[in-house]
PAFI-306103 format. One record per residue: x, y, z of N, C-alpha, C in turn; residue in three letters. Coordinates in steps of 0.001 Angstrom, whole numbers, plus 524288, in hexadecimal, padded with zeros to 5 digits. Last residue first. Example, Ala and Ser with C-alpha at 12.3 -4.5 7.8 and 13.67 -1.06 7.14 Angstrom:
832327F73681BA8835667FBDC81BE4832648001E81EBESER;833867E9C681E788300C7EE6C81E78833907F31C81E78ALA;
END
This chain:
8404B7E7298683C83FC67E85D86C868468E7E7FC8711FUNK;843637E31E85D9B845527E7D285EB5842B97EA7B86614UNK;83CED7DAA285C9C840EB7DB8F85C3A8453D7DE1685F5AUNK;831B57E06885D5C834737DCE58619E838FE7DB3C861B4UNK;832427E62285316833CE7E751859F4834C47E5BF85C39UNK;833197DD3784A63836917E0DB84C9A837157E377851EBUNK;829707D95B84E9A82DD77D52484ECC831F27D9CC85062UNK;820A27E17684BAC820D17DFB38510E827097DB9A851AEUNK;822A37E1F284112824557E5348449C8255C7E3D284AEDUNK;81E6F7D83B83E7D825897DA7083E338288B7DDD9840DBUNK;814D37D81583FAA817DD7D62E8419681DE57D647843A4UNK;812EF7E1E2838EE812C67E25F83E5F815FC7DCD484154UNK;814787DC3782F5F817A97E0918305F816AA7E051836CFUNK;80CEF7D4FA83237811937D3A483108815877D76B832C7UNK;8024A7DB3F830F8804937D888835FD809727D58283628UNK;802407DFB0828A2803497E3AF82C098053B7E052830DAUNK;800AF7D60A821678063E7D945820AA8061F7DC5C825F6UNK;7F9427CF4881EAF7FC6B7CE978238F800237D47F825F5UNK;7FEB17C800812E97FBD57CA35816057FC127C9FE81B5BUNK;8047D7C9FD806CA806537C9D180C62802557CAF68104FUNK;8023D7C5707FB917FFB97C7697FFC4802A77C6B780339UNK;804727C0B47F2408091D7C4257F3C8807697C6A97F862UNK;7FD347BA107EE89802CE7B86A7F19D8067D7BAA67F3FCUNK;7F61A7C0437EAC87F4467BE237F0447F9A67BBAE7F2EDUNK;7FB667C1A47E10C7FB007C6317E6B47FA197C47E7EA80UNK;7F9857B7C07DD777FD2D7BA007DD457FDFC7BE867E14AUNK;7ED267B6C47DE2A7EF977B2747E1477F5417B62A7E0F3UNK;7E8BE7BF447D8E27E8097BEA37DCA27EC717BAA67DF31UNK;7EDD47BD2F7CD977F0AA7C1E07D1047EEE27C17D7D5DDUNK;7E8287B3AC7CB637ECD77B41D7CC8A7F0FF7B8917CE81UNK;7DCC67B8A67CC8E7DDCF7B5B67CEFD7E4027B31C7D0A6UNK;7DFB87BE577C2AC7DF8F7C1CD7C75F7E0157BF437CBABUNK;7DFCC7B6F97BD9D7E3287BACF7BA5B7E2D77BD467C124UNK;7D5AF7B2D27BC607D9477B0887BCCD7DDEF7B37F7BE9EUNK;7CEA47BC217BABC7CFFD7BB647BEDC7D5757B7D97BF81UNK;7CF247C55B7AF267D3607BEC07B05F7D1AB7BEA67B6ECUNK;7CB3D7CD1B7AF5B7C8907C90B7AB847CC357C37A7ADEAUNK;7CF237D45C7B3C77CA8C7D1697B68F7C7EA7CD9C7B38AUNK;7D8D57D4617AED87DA147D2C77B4207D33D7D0EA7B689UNK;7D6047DA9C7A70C7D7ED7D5AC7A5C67D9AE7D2D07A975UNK;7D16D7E4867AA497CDF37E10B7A7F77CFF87DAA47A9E5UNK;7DC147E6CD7AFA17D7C27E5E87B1F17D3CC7E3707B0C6UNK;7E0987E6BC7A6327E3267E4407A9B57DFC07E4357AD6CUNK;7DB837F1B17A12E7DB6D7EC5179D317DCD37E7B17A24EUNK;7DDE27F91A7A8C67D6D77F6247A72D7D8677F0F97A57AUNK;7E86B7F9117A8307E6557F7DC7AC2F7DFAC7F60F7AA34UNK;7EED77FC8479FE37EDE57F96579F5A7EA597F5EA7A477UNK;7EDE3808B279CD37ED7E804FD799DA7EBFF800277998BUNK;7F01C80BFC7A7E37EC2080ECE7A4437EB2D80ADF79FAEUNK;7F9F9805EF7ACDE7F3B8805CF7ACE37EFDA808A87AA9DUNK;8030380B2B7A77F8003D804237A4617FA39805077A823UNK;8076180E6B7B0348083C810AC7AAAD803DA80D517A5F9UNK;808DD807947B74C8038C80DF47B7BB803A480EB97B2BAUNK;807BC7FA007B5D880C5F7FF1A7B65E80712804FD7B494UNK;801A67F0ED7B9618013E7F3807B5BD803DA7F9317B748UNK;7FF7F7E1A57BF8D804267EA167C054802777EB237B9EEUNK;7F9FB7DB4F7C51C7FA497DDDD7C0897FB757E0797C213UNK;7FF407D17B7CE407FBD47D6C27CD067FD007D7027C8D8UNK;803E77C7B37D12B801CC7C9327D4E37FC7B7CEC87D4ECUNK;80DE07C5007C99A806D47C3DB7C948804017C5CE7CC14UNK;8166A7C8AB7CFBE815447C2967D15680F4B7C26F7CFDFUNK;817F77D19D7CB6B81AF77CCAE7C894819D17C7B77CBB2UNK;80F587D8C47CF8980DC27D56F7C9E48136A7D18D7C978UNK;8135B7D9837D9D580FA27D5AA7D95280D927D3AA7D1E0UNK;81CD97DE047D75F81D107DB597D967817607D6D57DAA3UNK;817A57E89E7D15681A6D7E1CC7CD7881B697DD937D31EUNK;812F87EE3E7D97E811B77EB147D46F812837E7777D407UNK;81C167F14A7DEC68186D7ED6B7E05E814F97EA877DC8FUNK;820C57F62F7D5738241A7F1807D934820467F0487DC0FUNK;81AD57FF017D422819A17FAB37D23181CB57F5CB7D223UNK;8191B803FC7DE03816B78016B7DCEC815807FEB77D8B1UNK;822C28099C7E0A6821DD8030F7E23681CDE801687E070UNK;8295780F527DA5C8270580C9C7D7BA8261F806BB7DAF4UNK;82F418180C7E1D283185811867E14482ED180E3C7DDA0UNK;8225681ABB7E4198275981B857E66482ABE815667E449UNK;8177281C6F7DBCD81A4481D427E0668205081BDC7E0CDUNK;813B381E487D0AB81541823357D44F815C0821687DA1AUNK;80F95817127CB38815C9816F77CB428165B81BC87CE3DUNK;807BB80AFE7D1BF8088D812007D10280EBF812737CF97UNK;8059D7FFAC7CAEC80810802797CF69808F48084E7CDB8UNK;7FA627F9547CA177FB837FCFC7C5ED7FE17801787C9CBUNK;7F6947EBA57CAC37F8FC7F0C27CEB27FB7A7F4827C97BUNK;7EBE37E4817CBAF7EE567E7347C6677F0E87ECF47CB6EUNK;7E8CE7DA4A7D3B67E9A77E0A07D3847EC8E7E0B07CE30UNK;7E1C57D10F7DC5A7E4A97D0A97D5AA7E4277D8227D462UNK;7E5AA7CFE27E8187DF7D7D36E7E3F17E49E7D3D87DFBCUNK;7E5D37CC6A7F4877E62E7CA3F7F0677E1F77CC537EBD9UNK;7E68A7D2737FC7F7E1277D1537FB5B7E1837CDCE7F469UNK;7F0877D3A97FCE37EF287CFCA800C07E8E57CE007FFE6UNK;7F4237D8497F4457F66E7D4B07F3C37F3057CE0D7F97FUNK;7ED837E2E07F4DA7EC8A7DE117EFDC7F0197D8CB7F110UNK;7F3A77E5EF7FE1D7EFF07E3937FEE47ED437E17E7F9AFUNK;7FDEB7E7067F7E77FDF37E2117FD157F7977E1FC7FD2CUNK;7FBC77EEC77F14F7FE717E8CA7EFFB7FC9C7E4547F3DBUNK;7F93A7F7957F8DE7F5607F50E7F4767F6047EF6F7F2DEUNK;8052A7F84B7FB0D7FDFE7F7B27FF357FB377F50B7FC85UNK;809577FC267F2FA809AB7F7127F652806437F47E7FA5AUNK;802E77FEAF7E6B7804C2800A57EC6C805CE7FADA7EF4CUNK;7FF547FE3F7DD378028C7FA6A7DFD6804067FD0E7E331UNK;7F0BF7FFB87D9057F618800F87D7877FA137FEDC7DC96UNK;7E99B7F7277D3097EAFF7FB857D7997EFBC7FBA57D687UNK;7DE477F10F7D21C7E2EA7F4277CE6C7E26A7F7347D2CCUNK;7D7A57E2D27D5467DAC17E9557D6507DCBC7EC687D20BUNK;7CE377D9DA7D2FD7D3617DDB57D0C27D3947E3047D130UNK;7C4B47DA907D9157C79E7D62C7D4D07CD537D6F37D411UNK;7C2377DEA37E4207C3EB7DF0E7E0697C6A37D9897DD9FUNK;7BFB17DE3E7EE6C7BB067DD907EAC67BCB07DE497E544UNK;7C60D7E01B7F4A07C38D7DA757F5737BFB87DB157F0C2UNK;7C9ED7E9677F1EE7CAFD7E44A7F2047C9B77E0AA7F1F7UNK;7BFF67EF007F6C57C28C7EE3D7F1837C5377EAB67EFF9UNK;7C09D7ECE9801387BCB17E90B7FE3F7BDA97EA0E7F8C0UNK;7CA6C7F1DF804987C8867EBAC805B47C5787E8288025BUNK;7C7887FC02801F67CAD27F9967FFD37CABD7F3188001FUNK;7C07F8040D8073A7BE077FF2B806DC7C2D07FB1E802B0UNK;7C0BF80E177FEF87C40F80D8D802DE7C2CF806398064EUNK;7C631811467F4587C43580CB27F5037C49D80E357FB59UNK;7C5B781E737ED427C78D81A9B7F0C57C4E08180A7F2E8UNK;7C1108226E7E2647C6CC823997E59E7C8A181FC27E911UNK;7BC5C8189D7DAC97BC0081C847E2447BF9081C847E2D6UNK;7B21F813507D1B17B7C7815AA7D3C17B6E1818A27D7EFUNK;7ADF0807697CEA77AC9180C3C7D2557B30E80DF27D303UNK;7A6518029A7C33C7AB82804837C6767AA69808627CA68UNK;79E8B7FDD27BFD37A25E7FAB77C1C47A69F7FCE07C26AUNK;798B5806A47BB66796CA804117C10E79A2D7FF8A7C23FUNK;79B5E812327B87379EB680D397B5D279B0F80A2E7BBE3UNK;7993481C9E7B905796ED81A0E7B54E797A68151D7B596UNK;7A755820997BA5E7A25E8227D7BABB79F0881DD27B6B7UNK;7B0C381DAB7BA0F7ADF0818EB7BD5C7A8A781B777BBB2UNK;7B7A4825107B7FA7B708820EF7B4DA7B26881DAB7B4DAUNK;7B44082DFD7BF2B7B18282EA37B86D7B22682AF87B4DBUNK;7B991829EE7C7E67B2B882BF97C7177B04682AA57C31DUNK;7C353828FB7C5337C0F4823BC7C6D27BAC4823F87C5E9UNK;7C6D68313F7C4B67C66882ECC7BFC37C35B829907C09DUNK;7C4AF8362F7CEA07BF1C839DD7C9BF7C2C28356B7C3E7UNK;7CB658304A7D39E7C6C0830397D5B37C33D832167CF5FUNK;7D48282FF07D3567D4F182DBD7D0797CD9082E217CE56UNK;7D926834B77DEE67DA9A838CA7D9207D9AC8349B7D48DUNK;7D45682BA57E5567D322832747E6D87D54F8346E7DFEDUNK;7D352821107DF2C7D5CD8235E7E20C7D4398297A7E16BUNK;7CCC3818C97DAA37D01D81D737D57E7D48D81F347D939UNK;7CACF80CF47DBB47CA6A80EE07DD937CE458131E7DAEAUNK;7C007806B07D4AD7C3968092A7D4697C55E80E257D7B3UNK;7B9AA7FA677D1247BC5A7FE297D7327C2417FFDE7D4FFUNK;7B57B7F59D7C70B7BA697F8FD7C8A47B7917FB9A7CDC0UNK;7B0407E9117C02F7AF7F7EE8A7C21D7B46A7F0917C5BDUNK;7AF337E1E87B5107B34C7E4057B9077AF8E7E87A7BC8FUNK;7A6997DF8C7AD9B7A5E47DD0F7B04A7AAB97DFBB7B5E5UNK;7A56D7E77C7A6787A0527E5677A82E7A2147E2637AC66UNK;7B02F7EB6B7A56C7AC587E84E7A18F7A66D7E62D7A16CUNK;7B5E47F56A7A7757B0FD7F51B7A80D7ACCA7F1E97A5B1UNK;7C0007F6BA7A2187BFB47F2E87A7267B9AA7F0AD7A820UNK;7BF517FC74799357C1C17F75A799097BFD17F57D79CCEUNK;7BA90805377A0277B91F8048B79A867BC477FEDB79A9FUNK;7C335806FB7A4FC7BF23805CA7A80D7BABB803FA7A2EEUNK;7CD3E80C1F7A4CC7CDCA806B67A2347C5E88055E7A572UNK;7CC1A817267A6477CE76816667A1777CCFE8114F7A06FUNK;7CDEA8159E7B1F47C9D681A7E7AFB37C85E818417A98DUNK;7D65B80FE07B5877D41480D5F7B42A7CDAA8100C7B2C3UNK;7DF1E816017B2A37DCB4810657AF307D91E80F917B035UNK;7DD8181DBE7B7D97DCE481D9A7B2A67DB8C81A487AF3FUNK;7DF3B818FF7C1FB7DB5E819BF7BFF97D91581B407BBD2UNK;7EA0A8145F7C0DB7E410811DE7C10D7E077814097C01CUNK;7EF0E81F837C0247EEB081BF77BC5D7EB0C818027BA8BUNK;7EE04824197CAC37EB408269F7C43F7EA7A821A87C081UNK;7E857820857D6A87EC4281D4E7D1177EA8E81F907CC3EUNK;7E487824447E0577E3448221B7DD367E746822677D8ACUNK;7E5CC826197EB557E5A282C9B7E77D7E49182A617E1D5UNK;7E4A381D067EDD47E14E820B17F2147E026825447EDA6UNK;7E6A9812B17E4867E7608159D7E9177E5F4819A87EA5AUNK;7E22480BAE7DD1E7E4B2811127DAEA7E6A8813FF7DF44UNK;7DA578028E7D8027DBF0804B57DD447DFD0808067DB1CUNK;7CE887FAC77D4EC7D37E7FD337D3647D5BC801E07D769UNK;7C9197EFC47D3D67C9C37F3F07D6A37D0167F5E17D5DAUNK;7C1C17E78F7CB8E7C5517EBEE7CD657C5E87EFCB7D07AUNK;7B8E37DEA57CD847BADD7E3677CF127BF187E4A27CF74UNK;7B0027D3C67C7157B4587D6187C7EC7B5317DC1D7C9D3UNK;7A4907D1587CAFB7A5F27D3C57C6FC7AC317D5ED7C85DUNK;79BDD7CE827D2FA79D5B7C9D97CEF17A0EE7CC187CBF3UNK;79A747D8587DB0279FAD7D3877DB337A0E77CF057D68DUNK;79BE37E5487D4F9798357DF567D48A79CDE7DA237D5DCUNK;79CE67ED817DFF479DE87EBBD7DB6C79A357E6537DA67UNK;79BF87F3E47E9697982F7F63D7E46D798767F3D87E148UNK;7A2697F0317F1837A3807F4027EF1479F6C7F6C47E998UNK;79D807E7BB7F3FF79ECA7EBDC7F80E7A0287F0207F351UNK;79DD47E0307EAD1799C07E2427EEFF79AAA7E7667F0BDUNK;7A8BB7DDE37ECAB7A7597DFF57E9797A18E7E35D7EA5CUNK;7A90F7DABB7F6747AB287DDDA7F69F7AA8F7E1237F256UNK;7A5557D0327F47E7A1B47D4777F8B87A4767DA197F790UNK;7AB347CBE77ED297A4F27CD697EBEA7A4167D14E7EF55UNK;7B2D37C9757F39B7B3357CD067EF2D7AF707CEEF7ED5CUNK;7B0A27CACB8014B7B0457C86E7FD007B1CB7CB2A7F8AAUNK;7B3ED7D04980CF07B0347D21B808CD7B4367CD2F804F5UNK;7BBBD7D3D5814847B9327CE98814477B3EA7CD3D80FCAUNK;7C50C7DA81818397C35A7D98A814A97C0667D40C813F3UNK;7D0AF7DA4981C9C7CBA77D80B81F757C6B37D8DA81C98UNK;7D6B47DD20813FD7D83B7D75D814CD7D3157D540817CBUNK;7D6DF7E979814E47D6617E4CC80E7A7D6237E01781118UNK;7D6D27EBE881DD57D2567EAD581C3A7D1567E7F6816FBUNK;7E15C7EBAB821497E0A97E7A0822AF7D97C7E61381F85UNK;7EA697EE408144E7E66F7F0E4819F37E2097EDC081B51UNK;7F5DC7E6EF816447F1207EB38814A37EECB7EC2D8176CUNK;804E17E80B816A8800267E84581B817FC487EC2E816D2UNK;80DCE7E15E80E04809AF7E6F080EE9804E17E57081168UNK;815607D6F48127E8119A7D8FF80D62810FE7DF388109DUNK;81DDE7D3AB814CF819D07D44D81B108163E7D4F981886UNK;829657D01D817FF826447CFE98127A820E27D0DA815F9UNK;834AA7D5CF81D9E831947D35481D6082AEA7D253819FEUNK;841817D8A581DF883D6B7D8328187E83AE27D41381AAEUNK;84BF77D874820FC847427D9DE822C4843A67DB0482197UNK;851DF7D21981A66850FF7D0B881F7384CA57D31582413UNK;853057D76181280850E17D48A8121184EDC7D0EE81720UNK;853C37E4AD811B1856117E163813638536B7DCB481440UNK;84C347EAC18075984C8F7EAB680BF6850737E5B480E2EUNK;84C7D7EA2A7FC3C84C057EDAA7FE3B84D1F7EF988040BUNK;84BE27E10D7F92B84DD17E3CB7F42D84F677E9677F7F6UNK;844727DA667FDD584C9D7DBC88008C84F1A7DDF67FDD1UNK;83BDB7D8617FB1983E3F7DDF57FBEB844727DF667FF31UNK;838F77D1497F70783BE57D2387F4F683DAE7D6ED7F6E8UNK;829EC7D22E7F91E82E167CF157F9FC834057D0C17F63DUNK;823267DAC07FF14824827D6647FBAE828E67D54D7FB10UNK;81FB07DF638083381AE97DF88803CB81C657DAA5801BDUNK;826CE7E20481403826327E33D80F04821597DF1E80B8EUNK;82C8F7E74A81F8E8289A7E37F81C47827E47E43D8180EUNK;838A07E67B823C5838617E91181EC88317F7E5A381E81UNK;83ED87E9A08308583C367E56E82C0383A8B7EA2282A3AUNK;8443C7F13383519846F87EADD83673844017E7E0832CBUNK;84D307F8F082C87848BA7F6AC82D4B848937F0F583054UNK;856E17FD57827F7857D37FDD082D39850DF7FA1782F58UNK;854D97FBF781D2D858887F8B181FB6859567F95582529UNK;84A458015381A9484AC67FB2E81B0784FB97F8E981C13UNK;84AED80B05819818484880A9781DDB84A6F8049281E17UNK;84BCF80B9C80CD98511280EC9810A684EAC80D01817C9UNK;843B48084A80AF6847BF803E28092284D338079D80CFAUNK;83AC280DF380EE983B3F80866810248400F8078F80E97UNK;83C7B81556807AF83C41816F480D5383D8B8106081090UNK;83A5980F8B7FDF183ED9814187FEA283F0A8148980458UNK;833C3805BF7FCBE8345D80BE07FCA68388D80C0C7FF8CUNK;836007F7BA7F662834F47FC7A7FB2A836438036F7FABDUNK;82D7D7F2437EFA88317D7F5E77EDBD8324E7F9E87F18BUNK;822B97EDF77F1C4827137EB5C7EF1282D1C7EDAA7EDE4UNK;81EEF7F6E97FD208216F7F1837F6AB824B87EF997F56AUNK;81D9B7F7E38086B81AE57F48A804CA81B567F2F0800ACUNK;826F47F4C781340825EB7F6E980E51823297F23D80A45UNK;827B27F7DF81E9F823C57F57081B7F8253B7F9198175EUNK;832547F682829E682E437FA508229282BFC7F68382223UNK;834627F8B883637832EE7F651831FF831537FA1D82DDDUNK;83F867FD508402E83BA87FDFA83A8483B9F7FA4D837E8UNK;842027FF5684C25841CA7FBF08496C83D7A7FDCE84372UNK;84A68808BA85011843AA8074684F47843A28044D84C2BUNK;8524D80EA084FF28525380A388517784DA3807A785484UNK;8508981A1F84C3E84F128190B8527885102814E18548FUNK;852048170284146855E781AB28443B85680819D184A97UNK;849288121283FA484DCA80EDC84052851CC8131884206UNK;8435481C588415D841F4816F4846098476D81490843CFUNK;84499822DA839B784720823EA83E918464081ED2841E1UNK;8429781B1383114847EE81C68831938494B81EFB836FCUNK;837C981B628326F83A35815FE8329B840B9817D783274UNK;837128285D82ECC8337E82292834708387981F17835D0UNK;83AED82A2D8256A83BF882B5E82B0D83AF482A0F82FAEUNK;834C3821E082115839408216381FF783BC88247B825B9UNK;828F2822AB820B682BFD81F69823E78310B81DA582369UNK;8255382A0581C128275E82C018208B8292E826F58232BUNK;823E7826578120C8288A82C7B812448290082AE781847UNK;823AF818AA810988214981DFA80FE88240D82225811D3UNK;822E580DAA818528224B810E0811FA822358158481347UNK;820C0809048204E81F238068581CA3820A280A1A81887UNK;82951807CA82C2482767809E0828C182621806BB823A3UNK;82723805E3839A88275380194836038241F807EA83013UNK;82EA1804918454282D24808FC8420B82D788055983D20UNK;82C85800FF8527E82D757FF1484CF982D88803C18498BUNK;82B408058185D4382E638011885D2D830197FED8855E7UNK;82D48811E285D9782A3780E0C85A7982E6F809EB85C3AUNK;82D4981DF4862F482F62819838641182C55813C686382UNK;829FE82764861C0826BF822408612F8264881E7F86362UNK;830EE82F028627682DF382FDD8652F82A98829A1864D7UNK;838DA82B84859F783A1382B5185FB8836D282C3F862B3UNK;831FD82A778520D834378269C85439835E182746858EAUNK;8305E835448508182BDC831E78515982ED282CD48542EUNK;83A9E8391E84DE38380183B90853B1833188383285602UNK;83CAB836048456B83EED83374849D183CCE8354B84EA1UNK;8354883A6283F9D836FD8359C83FC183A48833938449DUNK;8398E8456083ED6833E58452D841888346B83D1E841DEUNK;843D3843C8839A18433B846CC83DC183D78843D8840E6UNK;83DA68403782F97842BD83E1C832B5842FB83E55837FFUNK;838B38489D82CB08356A8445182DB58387583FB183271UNK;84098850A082B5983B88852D082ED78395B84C50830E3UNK;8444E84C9682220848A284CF9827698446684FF282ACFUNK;83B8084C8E81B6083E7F8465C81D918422B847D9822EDUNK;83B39856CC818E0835BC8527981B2B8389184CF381E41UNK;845198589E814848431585A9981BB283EE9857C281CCBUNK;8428C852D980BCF846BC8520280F32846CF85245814DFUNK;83AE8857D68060983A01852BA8096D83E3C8502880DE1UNK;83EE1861868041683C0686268808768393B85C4B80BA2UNK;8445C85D7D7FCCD847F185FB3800AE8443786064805AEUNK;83FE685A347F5B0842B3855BF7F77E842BF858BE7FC54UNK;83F8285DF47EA7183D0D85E057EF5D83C8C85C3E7F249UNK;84A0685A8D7E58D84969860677E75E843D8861E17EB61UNK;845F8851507DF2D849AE850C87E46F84ABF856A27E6E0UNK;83D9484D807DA0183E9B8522A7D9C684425853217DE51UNK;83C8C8426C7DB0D83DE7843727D5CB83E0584A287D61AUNK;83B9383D987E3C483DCE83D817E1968415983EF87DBABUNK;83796844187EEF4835AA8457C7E97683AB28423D7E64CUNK;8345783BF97FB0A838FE83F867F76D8367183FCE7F1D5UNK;829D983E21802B082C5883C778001C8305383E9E7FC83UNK;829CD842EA81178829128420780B0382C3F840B6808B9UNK;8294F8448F81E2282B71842B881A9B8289A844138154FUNK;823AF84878825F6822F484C578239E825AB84AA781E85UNK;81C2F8404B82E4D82118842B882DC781F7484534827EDUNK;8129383BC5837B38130483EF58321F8189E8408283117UNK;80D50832EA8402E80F0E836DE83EF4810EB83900838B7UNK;801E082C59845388051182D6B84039807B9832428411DUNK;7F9468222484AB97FDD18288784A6B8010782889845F1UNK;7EE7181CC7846717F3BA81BD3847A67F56A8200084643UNK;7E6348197D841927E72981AB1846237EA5B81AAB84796UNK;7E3E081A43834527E38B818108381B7E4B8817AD83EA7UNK;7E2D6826FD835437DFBF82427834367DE998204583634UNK;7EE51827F0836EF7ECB68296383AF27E6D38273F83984UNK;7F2128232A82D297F3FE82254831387EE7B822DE834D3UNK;7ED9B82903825947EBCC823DC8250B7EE018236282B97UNK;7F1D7834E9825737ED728342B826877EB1382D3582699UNK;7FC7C832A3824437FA88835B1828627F39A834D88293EUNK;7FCEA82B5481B737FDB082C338201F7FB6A82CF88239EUNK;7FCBE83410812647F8AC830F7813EE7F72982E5A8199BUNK;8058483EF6816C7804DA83A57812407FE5C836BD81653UNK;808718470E81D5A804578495C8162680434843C0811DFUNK;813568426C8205B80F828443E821A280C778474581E4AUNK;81564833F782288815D88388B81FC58125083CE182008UNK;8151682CF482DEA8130882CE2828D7815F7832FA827FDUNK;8156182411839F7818698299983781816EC8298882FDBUNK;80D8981EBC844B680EAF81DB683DB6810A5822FF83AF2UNK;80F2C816AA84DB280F3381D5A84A7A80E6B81C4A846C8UNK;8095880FB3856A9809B080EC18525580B6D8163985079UNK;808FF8072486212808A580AD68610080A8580CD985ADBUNK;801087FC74865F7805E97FE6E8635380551804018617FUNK;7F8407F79D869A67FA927FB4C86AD58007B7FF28869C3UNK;7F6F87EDF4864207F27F7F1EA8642D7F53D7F7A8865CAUNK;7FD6D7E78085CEB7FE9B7E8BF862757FB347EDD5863A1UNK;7FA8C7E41D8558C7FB1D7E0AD857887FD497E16F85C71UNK;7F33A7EB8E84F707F0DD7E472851487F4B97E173853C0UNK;7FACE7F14184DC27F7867F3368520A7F5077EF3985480UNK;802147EC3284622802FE7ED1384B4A800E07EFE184FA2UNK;7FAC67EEFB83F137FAE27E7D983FDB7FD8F7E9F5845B3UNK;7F7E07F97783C917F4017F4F783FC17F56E7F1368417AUNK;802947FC0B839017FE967FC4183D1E7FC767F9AE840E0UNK;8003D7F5DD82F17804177F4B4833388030B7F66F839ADUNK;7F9727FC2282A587FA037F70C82B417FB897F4318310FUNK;7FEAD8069982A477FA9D802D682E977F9167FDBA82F77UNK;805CA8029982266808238045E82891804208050782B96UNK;8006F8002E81A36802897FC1681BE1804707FCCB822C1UNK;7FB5780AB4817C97F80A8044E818617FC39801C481BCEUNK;8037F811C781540800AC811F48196E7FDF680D5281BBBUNK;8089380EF880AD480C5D80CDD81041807A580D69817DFUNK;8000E80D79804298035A809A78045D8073F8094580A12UNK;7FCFA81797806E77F9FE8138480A1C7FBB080ED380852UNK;807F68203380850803CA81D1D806D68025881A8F807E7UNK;80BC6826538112080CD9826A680D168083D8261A8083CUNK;8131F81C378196480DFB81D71816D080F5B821DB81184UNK;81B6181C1A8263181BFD81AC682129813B881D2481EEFUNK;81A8D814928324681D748187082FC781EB9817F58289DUNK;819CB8113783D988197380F3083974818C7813DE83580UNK;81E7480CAD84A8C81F6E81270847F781D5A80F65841E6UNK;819DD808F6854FE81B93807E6851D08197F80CD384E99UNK;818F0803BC861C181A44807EF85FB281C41806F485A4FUNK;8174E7F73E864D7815CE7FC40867B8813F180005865ACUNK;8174C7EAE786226819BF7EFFD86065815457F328862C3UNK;81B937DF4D868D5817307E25F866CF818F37E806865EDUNK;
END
């Protein structure tokens, strides 16, 4: 049974979700375990952590500018400051595990614990591992990961397939599609979109979909739209007037959106993936090209080449997203086969797997 455990990494609520996740599964299973969690400091983090109940410390890390390399110099000392403050946590901790998921600060985390001869796990969520993960993954005793093929990246021997831990309220969810429609203001005999854009919200979606509402609005579709905080006064002045759309910065009741939706549009974070993948929901993914490595649209294609989604590249959704939405609620057939296709790629379970692993490794290493 694990004691003390260091979990390390965020950023975003692609890497934050999953490392409580995790959390929890090893709080259910040894109530008293003791838990840190080391994050970045002026990132989201800091404040989700301690939210949910759990310590957190802050290092001063950041990310490298790749394309100006002259401001670099003051991330440098951020990293040989973070380095430093990294090993002092560990030696004061003394974690039986140190398990990083992603993100600036779990590179100095997970590197002083294997320094310590601390056993380290990663979780990495795509299809296409980050940078911090792939220099972290040969001294790693396991690798969990989303999908399959990743010995592209990690030693194959310690590549275990575990999917992405969601959040346990999408799944306990017991509302109907009707009820849920209900719940939300809508008419259940009548198809729903719900469209998703993340917290600060997706320019692109929402352009499209300001622009394609005139096409969509046949009498019979209606739209949950969620714009996000900087999407908010286009979401206002589209929706004004319109009684089959409601736009809101933010959904927070996410569970029953889901459950009450016909068809998603969201954009491809890996979080997002796994839980369309376990609530099984026919999605049009339209991947952001402003993150790292372009993983999100290697998660993409990895579910459109097995059928699994509609991908439409950012550049193409102003154009072609209404029309592909119309033509997605006119075919259930059509949706009914992206349902069964995603529903295959579900890993469910994930936080108590990973925890499993963890618990194997220590005892190991006892």
């Amino acid at each position: 049974m694990i004691q003390r455990v260091l979990i390390s990494g965020g950023g975003t609520g692609g890497h934050i979700f999953p490392a409580l996740s995790i959390a929890s599964a090893i709080k259910r299973r040894n109530p008293e375990a003791e838990i840190l969690f080391v994050g970045a400091q002026g990132r989201m983090e800091m404040e989700r952590v301690p939210a949910a109940g759990y310590e957190i410390v802050g290092l001063p890390v950041a990310g490298f500018d790749r394309k100006r390399l002259w401001r670099n110099i003051p991330v440098l000392f951020k990293l040989w400051k973070s380095i430093r403050m990294a090993r002092k946590i560990v030696r004061d901790f003394k974690p039986q595990i140190a398990i990083g998921v992603g993100g600036y600060a779990s590179g100095p985390t997970l590197k002083a614990a294997q320094k310590a001869g601390i056993p380290t796990l990663l979780q990495e969520q795509n299809s296409y591992a980050g940078v911090t993960n792939k220099l972290l993954g040969p001294k790693a005793e396991a690798i969990c990961t989303a999908y399959e093929g990743m010995d592209r990246f990690f030693p194959a021997d310690r590549i275990i397939l575990t999917g992405n831990p969601v959040r346990a309220a999408l799944t306990e969810c017991t509302l109907t599609q009707d009820e849920a429609k209900k719940a939300l203001g809508f008419d259940p005999a009548r198809p729903l979109v719900l469209v998703v854009g993340g917290s600060l919200g997706a320019r692109t979606i929402n352009r499209a979909m300001a622009g394609g509402l005139d096409t969509l609005l046949d009498g019979n579709t209606q739209i949950l739209w969620q714009t996000g905080r900087n999407g908010e006064e286009i979401g206002r002045e589209a929706a004004a007037g319109r009684a089959d759309v409601k736009a809101t910065p933010f959904i927070s009741d996410m569970a029953t959106a889901y459950r009450a939706a016909d068809l998603v549009v969201s954009r491809a974070g890996a979080g997002t993936i796994s839980e369309l993948q376990v609530l099984a929901k026919p999605v049009i993914l339209i991947p952001s090209p402003n993150v790292a490595e372009d993983h999100q649209r290697k998660n993409a294609l990895a579910l459109a080449s097995r059928d699994a989604a509609v991908m439409i590249t950012d550049d193409k959704a102003e154009a072609e997203l209404p029309g592909e939405i119309k033509r997605l609620i006119a075919n259930p057939a059509e949706r009914e086969d992206l349902i069964a296709n995603i529903s295959k790629m579900a890993l469910k379970q994930s936080d108590e797997r990973i925890a499993e692993v963890a618990e194997r490794i220590v005892s190991q290493h006892k």
